[in-house]
N, C-alpha and C positions, 0 to 999 in steps of 0.2 A: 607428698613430694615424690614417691617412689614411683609412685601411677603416673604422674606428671613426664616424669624423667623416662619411660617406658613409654609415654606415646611421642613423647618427644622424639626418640631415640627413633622408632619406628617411621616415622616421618622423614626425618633426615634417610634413611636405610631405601624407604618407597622412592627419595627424591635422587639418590645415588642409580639405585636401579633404573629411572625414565630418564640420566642422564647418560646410561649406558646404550640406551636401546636403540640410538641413531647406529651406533657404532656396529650392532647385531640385528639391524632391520631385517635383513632378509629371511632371520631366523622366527619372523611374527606370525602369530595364527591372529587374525585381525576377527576372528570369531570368539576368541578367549577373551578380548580385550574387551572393557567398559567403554561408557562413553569418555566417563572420565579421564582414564588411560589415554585414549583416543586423540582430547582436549590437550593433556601434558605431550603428549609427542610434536603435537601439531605448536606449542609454547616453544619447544624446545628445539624445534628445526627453524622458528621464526627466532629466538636469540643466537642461534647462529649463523641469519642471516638467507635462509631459503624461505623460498614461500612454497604454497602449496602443490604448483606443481612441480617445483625443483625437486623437493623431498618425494614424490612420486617417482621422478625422473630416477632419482639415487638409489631408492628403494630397487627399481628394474633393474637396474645397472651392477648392483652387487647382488642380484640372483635373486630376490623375492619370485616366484612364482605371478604370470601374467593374472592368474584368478584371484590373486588374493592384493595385485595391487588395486586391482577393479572394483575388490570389497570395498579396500579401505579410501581410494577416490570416493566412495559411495557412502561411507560414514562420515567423511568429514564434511563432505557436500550437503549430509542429513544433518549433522551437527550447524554447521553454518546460514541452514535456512529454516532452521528450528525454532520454537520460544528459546531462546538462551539466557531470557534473567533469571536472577539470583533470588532463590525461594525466600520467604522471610527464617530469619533467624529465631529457632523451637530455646524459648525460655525454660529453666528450671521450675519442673514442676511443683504446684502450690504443697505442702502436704498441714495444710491447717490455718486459721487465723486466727487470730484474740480466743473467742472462746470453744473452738473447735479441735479436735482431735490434731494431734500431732506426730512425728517420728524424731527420738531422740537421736542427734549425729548421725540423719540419714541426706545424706545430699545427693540429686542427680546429676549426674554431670550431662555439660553440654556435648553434642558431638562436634568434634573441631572441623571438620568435613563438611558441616553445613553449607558453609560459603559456596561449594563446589554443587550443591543444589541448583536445576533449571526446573523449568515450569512439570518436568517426568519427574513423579517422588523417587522412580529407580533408575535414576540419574547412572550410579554408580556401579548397577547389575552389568556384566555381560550377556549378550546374547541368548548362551546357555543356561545361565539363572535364571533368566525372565523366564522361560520354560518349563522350569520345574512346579508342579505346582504345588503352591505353596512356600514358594521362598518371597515371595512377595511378601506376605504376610508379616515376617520381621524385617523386611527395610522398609517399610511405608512410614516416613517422617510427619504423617500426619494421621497416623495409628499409635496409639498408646495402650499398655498394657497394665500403667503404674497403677494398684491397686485401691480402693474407695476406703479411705481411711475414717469417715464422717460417717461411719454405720449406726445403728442400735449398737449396742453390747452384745455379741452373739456368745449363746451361754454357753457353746460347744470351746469357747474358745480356752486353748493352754495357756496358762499362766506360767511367766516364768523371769527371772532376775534383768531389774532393768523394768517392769510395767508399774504405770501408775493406777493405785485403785483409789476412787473418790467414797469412802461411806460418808453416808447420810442417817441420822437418827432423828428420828421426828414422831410426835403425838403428845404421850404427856412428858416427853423429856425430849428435849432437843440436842442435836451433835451434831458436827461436819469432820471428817477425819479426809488427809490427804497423805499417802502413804506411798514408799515404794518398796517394789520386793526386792528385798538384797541379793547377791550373787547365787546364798544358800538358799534362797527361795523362802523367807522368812519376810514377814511385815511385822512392827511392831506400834502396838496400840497402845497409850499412857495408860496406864491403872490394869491394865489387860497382861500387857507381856506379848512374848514373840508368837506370833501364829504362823505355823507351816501351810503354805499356800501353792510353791512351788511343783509343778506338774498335773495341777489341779486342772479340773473346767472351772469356767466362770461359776456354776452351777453349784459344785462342789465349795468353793470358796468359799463362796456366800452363807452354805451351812455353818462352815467350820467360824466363821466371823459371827455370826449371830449366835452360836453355841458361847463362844466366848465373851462374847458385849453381854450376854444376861448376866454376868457374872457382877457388871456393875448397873445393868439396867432391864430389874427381874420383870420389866413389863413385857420383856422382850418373848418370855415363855408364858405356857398356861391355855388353858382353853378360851381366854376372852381376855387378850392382849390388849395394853394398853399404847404400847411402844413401838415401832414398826422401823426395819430397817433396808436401806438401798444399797445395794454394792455395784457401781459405773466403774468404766473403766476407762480411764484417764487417755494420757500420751502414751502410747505401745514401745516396745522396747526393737530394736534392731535382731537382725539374725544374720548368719553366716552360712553360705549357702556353697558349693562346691557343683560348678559343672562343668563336667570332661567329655572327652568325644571328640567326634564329627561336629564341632562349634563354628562358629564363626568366630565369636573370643570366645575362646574357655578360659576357665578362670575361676576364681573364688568371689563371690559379691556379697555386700551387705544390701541386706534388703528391710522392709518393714515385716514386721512377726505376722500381719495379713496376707502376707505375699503368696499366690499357688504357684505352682509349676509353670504355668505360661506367662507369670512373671517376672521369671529369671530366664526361661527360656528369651524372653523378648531383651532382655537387660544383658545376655549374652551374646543378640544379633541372631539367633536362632540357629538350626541346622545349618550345616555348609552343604557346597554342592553332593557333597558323598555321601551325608547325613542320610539316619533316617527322620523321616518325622511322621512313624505307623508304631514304633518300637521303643518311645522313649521311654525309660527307665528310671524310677526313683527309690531310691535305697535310704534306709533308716536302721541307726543303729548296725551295718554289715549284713544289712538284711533286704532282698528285693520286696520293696511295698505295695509299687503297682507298675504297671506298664499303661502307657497315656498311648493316642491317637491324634494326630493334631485334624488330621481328615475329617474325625466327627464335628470337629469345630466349623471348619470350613465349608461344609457338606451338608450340616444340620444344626447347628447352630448352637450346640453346648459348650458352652462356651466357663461355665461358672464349675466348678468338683469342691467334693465333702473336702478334700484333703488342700490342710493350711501347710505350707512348710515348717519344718520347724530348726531351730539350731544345728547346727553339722549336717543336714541332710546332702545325700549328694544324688546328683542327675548325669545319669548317661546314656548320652546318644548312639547308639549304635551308626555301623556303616548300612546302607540303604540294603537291603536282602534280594528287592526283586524291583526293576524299574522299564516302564512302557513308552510308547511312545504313540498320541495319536496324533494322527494328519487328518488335515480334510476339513469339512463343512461340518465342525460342531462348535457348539458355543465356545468351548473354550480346547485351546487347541495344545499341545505342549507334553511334558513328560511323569507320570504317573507312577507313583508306588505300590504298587501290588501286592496285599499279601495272601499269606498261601493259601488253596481255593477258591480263593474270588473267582467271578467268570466275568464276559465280558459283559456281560447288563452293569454290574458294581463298577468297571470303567467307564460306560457312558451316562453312569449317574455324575461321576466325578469327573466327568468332561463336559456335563449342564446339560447331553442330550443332543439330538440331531440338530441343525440350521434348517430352516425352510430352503435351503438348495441340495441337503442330501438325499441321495439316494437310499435306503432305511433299507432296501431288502437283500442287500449281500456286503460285508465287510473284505477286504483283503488281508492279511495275516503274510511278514515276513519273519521267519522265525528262524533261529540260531538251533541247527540241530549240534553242534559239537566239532563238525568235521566240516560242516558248509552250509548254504543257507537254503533255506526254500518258503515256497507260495505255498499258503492256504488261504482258500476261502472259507468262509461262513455264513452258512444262512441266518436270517432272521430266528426262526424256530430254535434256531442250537444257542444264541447267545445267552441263553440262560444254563447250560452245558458247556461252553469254551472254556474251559482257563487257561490263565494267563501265564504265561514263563517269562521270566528274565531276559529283558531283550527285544522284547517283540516289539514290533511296528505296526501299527493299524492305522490304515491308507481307507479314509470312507472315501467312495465316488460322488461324483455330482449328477443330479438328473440331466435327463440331455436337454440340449438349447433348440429344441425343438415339440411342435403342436401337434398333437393326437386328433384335434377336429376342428381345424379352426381353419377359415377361408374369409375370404377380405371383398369388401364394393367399396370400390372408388368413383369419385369423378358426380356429374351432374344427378344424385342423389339430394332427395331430401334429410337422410341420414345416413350421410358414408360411413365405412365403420370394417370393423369387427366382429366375426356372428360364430354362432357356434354351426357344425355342421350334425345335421342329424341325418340319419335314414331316409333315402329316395329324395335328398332334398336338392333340386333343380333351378336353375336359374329365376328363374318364376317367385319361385319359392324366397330366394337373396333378392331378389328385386321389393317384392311386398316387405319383408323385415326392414328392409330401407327405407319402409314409407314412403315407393313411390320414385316416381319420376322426378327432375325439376322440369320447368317451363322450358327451359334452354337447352334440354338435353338433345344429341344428334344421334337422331332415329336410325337414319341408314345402317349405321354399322358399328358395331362394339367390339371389346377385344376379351378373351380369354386368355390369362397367362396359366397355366401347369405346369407343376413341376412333374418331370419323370421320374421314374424308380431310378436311375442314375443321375437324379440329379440335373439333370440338363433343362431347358425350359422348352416347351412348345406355349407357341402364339395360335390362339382357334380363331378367327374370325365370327363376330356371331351380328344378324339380323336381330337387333332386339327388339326390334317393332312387330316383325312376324313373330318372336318367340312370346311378345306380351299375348297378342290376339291370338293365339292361338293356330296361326295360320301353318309353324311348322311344329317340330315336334322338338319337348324340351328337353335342356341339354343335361344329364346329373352332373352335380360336382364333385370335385375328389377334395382331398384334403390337402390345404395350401393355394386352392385356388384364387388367382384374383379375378376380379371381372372390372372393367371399366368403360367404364360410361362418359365420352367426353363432351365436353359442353359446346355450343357452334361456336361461342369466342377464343374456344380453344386453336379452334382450324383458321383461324383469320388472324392478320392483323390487328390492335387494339385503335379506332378509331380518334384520334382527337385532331382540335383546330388551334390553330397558334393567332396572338395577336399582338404586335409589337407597338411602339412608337409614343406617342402621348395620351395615355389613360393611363387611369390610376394605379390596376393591377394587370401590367402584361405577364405574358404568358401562354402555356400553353391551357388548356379546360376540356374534358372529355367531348366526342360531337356525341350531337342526338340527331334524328331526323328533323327535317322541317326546319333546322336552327337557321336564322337571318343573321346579318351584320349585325342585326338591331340589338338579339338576343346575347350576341357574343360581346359588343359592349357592353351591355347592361350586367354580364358577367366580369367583364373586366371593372367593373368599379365606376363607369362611365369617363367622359373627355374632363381632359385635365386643360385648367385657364388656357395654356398654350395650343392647345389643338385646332386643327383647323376642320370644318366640317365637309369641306371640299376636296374631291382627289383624293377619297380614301381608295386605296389598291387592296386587289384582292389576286393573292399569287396560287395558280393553281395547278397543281400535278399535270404532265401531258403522260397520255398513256397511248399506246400502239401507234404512234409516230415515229417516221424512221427520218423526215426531214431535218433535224437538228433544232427543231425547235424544242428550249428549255421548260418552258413555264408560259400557261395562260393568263394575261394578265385583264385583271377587270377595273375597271373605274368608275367609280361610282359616287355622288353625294349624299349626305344626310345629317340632316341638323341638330339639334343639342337637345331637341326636343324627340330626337333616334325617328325620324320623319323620314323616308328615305324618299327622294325627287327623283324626277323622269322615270325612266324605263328599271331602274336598280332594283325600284319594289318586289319583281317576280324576280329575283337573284336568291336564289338556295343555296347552302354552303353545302361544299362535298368536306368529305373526310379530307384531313389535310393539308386543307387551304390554310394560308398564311396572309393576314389581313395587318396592314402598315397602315398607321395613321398618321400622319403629317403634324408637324409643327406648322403654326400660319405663322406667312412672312414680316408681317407685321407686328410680331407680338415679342417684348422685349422687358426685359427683367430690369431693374431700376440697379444703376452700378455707381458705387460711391467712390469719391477719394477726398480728402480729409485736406486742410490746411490750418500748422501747428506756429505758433509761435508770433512773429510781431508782425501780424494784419488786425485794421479794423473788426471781421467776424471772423475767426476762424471756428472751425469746425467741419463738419460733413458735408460735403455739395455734391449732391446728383448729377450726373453727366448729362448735359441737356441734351447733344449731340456728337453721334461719330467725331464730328474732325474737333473737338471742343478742344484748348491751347493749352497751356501756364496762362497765360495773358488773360484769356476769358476769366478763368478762375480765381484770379488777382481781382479783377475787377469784380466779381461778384462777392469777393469777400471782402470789399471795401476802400483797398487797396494797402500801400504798406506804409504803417503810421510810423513819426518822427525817428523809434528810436531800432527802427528795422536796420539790420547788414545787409542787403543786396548780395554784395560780393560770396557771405558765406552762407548763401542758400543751398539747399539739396534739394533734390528729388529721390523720393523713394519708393524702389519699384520692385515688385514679385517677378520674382524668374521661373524657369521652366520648372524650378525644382517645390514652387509653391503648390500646398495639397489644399485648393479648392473645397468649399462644402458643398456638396452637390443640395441638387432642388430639394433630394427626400430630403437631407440636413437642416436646408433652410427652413422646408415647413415644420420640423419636428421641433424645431429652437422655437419658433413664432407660432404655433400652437402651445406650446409649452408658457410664454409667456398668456395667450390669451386665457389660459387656465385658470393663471395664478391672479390673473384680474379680474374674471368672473363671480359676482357676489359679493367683490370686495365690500362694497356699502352695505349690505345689506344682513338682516341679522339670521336668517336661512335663507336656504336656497328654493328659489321657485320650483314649479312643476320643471317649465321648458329649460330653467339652468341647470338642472340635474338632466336630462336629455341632451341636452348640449354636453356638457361635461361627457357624458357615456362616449357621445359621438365622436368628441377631442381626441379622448382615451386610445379610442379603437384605432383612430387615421394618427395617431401619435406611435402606437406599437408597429403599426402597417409601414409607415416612412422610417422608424428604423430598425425596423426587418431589410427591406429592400437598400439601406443607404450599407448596411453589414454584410451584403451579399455585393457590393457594388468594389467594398474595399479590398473582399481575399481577391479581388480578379487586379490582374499584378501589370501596373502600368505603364508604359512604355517609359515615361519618367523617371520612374523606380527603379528601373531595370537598368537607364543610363546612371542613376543615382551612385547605384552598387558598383557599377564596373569602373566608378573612378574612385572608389572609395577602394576598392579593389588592388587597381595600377597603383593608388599611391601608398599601400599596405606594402607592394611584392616588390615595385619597383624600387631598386637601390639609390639613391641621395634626392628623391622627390620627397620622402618623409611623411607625416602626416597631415592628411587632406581633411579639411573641414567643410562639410557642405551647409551653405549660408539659403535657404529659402528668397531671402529680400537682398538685394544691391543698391549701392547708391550709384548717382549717377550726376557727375558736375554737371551745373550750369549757370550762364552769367547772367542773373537775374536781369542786372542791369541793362546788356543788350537788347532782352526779351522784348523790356516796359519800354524800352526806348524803340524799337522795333516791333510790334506785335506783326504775328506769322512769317518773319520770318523766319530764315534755316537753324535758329537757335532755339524758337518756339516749341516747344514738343508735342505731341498730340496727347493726352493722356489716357491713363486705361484705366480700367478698376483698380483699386486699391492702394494707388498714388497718392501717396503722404508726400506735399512740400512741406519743408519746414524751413524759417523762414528767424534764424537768430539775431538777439540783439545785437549792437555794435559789441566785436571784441579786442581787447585791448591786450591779451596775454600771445606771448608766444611758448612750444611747452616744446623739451627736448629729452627725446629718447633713445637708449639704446647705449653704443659705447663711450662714454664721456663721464665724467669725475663725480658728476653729482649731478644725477638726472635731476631739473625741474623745470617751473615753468617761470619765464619773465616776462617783463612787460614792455608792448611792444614799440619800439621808437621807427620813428618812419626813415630816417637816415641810417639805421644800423644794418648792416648785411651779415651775411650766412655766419663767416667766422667770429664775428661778436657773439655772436647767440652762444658760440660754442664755448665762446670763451669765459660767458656768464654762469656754464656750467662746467667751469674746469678745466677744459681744453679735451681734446681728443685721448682716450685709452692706448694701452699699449697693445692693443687686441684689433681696436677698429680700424673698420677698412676706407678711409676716407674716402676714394675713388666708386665706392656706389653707395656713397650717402643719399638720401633724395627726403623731398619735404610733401607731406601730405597736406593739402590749404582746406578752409575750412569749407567749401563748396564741394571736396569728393575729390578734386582735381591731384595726379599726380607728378610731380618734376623730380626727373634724377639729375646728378651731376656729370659733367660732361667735359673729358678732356681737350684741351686746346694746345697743341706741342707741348705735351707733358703736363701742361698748368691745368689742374683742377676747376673748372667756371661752377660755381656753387649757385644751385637756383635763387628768386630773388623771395623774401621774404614776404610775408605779409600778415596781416591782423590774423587770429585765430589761428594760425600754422600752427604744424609739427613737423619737427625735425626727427628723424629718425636716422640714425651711425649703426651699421652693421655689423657684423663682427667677422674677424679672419677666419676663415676656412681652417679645421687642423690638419697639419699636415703631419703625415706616418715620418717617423724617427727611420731613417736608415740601421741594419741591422749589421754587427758584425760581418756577416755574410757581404752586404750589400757591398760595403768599405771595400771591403778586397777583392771584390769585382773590380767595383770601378778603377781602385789601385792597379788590378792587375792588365783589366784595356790600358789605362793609361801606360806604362810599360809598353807592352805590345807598341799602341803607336809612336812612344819613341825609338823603339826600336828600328819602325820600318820608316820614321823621316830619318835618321838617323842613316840607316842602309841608304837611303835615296840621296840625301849630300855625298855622303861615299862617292856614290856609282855618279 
């Protein structure tokens, strides 16, 4: 409870202090500070209400230093884009099960700080501890030091009050004894009496117990024993251990009687930042026993010592004696304890040694003479003569970001590259390690780039074709040379021919020589159904014309079998021709519209022709059986706002189903239905590639779409706008049938759904009135019945622009006659829809006494005017 109450205490004390520190920002060294620390500030500025960069803001503002708000922008911003989960939660460790060694009333405690764990085990180090090295060593949460309790028996080991011993007798007389030693270090064995055990070794014990057990089991002694005895050692007994210093906690700990020095050191939290950890110290009895090294541990790996702790020992840390610093390109970079002697080779063992980027043959050395500081260097040769003082900084350099022999070929090589540079080695010479020429390479002339001794560049011009043959003299390289060799499609434009219009894959396709129309469709995937084989245009570049003529245009035929007629045959395509192929005029895609509800067929009917009616399409569906509405027919028609499925769409759906019918019957697939299928496949991926490239391209449509989705967003009492694809559209069937073509006939277009309802008999009323529903409809009732079958009018609705939608699409509003309301006339199917009053803004105090006070005013001045 008293530990409890102490860390409790300490918690509350850490949480008072990060609730003081908004108030003392300016006074932060944000390099002393944890992450942790870091995380509680940035808590603490957000429960009161600032965010990140307010609390920056604040920080400036009450005098933090500009550098050190820049650190801490820079830790939180690390912290915030960090792993930031919460490590798992470190269990109590095991110290035994059922039949395994134990520790009496030894418990570890949890660390309450865990929580505050992120994916860094030194979450809670600053800056400067991570540096040190060797402080790592005791915070790693996932390093344990707790000692292996489940050993042999080691015989070296002291006995002392508080250990279990297990004897064992066995041969021609059997025993089991379970014993423990008392405080005075005494065990007591039935028939035997007390035996003095206490400050024994294991070793020792075990005599003094088998001296005593013969006393009732004489097989025990003798040159040819019949009786043989075991002494194990049970559950270990606890100890008290005492360490002061330069701790992280110091403190008194109960440990297990296994426990060495780096057991408590670790159960302490280890050296603090001032600590030593070359000098620690353990005393026994008021007496120095050893001095430890934590560095051997870390450095070589001794990790295990003779020396067990034992009761009352105490450990102490000294303050650090001699401390370094290295910088630079070595493995491990950070602050080092020196002791006396050492030179600098024993520091770059304990810094892992050079990095593959230092420079190895001069060290830098900033040294604290007493009065002021100063530069040394050191060569290579002395670093086993340096030593080290208290203080020092050692700064390795880096080699330079620069090549001692290295020169570069670029460009129309068989193997561009990288070469080393060797003695007298000449163009010639970089050309052959490059394997050569390519085919494409451009003879006339190369380029030499060098660098000069300042750095500057010179451009050499070079004949590489005379410097291959020999014909002039070759050029040596320096180092850093490049040479480049360009290729002739370097110097040119890249060739290609475009081909648009009805084929399967337009586009544009690299030119080759020699290429035909024939070739460039046969590359575009050949003519699509639609195409026409005649009139194909070939649009072709004018060059050195100054008459204003744009483009050559050529015309040409060629048939489906890529046949080309008349004179087109010797037509060669230049680079850059653009070849259009035609739609044939005749050729026309099959356009549906549908008839729903009460005709003889309804269903899908194909548009036989342009001007095809309603009327035509009545009669091919049979016409309208007995229990048809005329009156409440619609038409319904796709507006501008409908997204079509383009051709690649249509064939990718209609290939898609001839897939899924392929082989249906059949119990495998043939040779040619597995060839078919591939070929499906391929022209299925091909048509929606091309239909996904058709859609990012942003439609005039779309564009009108948005900008009235747009106005009715921005614009004030328009509201929201909903854009409908399809519309209905009245019509009197009636007139149609009884009239075909004339001006009430419609012409139809794709995707014109009539629908065509039974007789109806309801009228249905919406909007402001008592109890919306719907009634049935009497052919002598007018507007105000209906309303009154629903209660009558609201104390909200606007009677005067009530209006009735009929079941044909058609709309009637109501319409005043010297004040009197004329209410449209009803009909079967109707809806009545009652709108509601507009609200009107409440006049505000303010307003009142306005208008109060005009009104005044103008009585006043009719008032002056009877006067006068």
């Amino acid at each position: 409870m008293k530990k409890l109450f102490l860390v409790l205490f300490f918690i509350t004390i850490q949480s008072l202090v990060y609730a003081q520190s908004l108030s003392d920002i300016q006074n932060i060294k944000v390099d002393n500070l944890s992450d942790a620390q870091i995380e509680q500030l940035v808590k603490r500025a957000e429960s009161q209400g600032l965010n990140e960069q307010q609390l920056l803001s604040m920080a400036g503002e009450r005098g933090m230093p500009p550098g050190e708000v820049a650190k801490l922008r820079q830790r939180i911003s690390a912290l915030r884009s960090g792993a930031s989960r919460p490590g798992e939660q470190r269990g109590q460790v095991s110290a035994g099960n059922g039949q395994m060694r134990s520790v009496q009333n030894y418990i570890v405690e949890e660390n309450i700080f865990d929580s505050l764990r992120k994916a860094d085990p030194y979450y809670d180090l600053t800056p400067t501890q991570k540096k040190i090295f060797g402080y790592k060593l005791f915070h790693n949460r996932n390093l344990t030091f707790n000692p292996s309790l489940n050993i042999p028996t080691p015989q070296s080991y002291v006995l002392g009050g508080g250990d279990q011993l297990l004897i064992d007798v066995y041969g021609a007389s059997q025993q089991s004894y379970d014993v423990r030693v008392s405080p005075e270090g005494r065990i007591l064995i039935p028939n035997v009496g007390p035996i003095q055990v206490g400050g024994s070794t294991i070793a020792a014990a075990t005599t003094r117990v088998k001296t005593a057990l013969s006393k009732i089991y004489s097989g025990l002694q003798g040159g040819n024993p019949n009786t043989f005895m075991e002494l194990r050692l049970g559950n270990i007994r606890t100890i008290s251990v005492s360490l002061v210093g330069e701790l992280t906690k110091p403190g008194t700990y109960t440990l297990p009687s296994f426990a060495s020095p780096f057991n408590a050191l670790f159960a302490a939290g280890g050296p603090n930042e001032n600590g030593s950890f070359r000098h620690i110290q353990l005393y026994r009895d008021s007496k120095l026993l050893q001095e430890f090294d934590i560095y051997e541990f870390i450095s070589k790996g001794e990790f295990t010592t003779p020396i067990t702790l034992r009761d009352n020992d105490v450990i102490i840390v000294p303050p650090v004696r001699s401390r370094v610093e290295v910088m630079g390109p070595v493995r491990r970079e950070g602050l080092f304890e020196i002791k006396s002697g050492e030179t600098l080779n024993e520091l770059l063992l304990f810094a892992g040694g050079f990095s593959s980027q230092a420079y190895k043959d001069r060290i830098t050395v900033t040294r604290k003479t007493g009065t002021e500081m100063k530069v040394q260097d050191v060569d290579a040769p002395n670093y086993g003569n340096f030593v080290s003082q208290d203080g020092d900084v050692y700064l390795v350099g880096e080699i330079l970001n620069r090549f001692e022999n290295r020169v570069q070929a670029t460009g129309a090589l068989m193997r561009p590259g990288t070469f080393e540079l060797t003695s007298g080695m000449g163009i010639r010479d970089l050309v052959q390690r490059a394997q050569g020429l390519r085919e494409d390479a451009f003879l006339n002339r190369a380029t030499l780039y060098r660098t000069r001794g300042d750095f500057s560049l010179e451009i050499m011009p070079v004949d590489i074709k005379a410097v291959l043959n020999g014909e002039i003299e070759d050029i040596a390289l320096r180092r850093e040379d490049v040479l480049n060799i360009p290729s002739i499609y370097d110097l040119r434009e890249e060739f290609y021919v475009k081909i648009s219009g009805e084929v399967n894959k337009p586009g544009a396709f690299a030119f080759g020589e020699n290429m035909t129309v024939a070739d460039l469709v046969l590359k575009a995937g050949g003519f699509k159904e639609s195409a026409t084989s005649s009139k194909i245009e070939i649009a072709r570049r004018v060059k050195d014309d100054i008459s204003g003529k744009l483009a050559e245009i050529i015309l040409l035929d060629i048939d489906r079998d890529l046949r080309i007629s008349g004179n087109g045959g010797s037509v060669i395509l230049q680079p850059f021709d653009h070849i259009m192929i035609r739609r044939s005029p005749g050729f026309q895609r099959e356009q549906l519209v549908r008839v729903e509800g009460e005709a003889y067929y309804p269903g899908e009917f194909a548009i036989a022709h342009a001007d095809e009616r309603i009327s035509d399409i009545i009669k091919r569906a049979g016409g309208l059986n007995p229990y048809a509405y005329p009156k409440g027919a619609t038409l319904i028609r796709r507006n501008e706002f409908f997204k079509e499925q383009s051709e690649d769409e249509i064939k990718a759906q209609t290939l898609t189903k001839v897939k899924a019918n392929v082989s249906r019957d059949s119990l495998d697939r043939t040779e040619s239905e597995k060839i078919l299928l591939e070929r499906i496949d391929r022209k299925i991926i091909e048509s929606q590639q091309e239909s996904k490239k058709r859609r990012e391209v942003i439609a005039s449509e779309d564009f009108r779409q948005q900008s009235i989705l747009e106005l009715g967003a921005n614009q004030e009492g328009i509201g929201e706008i909903e854009i409908k694809d399809t519309e209905l559209i009245g019509i009197n069937l009636d007139v149609i049938l009884s009239n075909p073509y004339g001006p009430e006939d419609l012409i139809l277009r794709e995707g014109d759904v009539l629908s065509i309802p039974r007789q109806l008999q309801t009228v249905r009323m919406r909007g402001e009135v008592l109890y919306p529903t719907s009634a049935r409809y009497r052919e002598n009732s007018g507007f105000k019945q209906y309303i009154s079958r629903a209660g009558g009018f609201t104390s909200n609705s606007r009677r005067g622009r009530s209006y009735v939608i009929y079941a044909n699409g058609d709309v009637k509003r109501t319409r005043k006659i010297l004040l009197i309301n004329n209410y449209p006339k009803i009909e079967p199917g109707a809806e009545i829809i009652v709108p509601t009053k507009p609200e009107r803004e409440k006049l505000t105090p303010q307003a009142w006494i306005g208008i109060a006070t005009s009104m005044a005013t103008l009585a006043l001045l009719i008032n002056n005017l009877i006067g006068n």
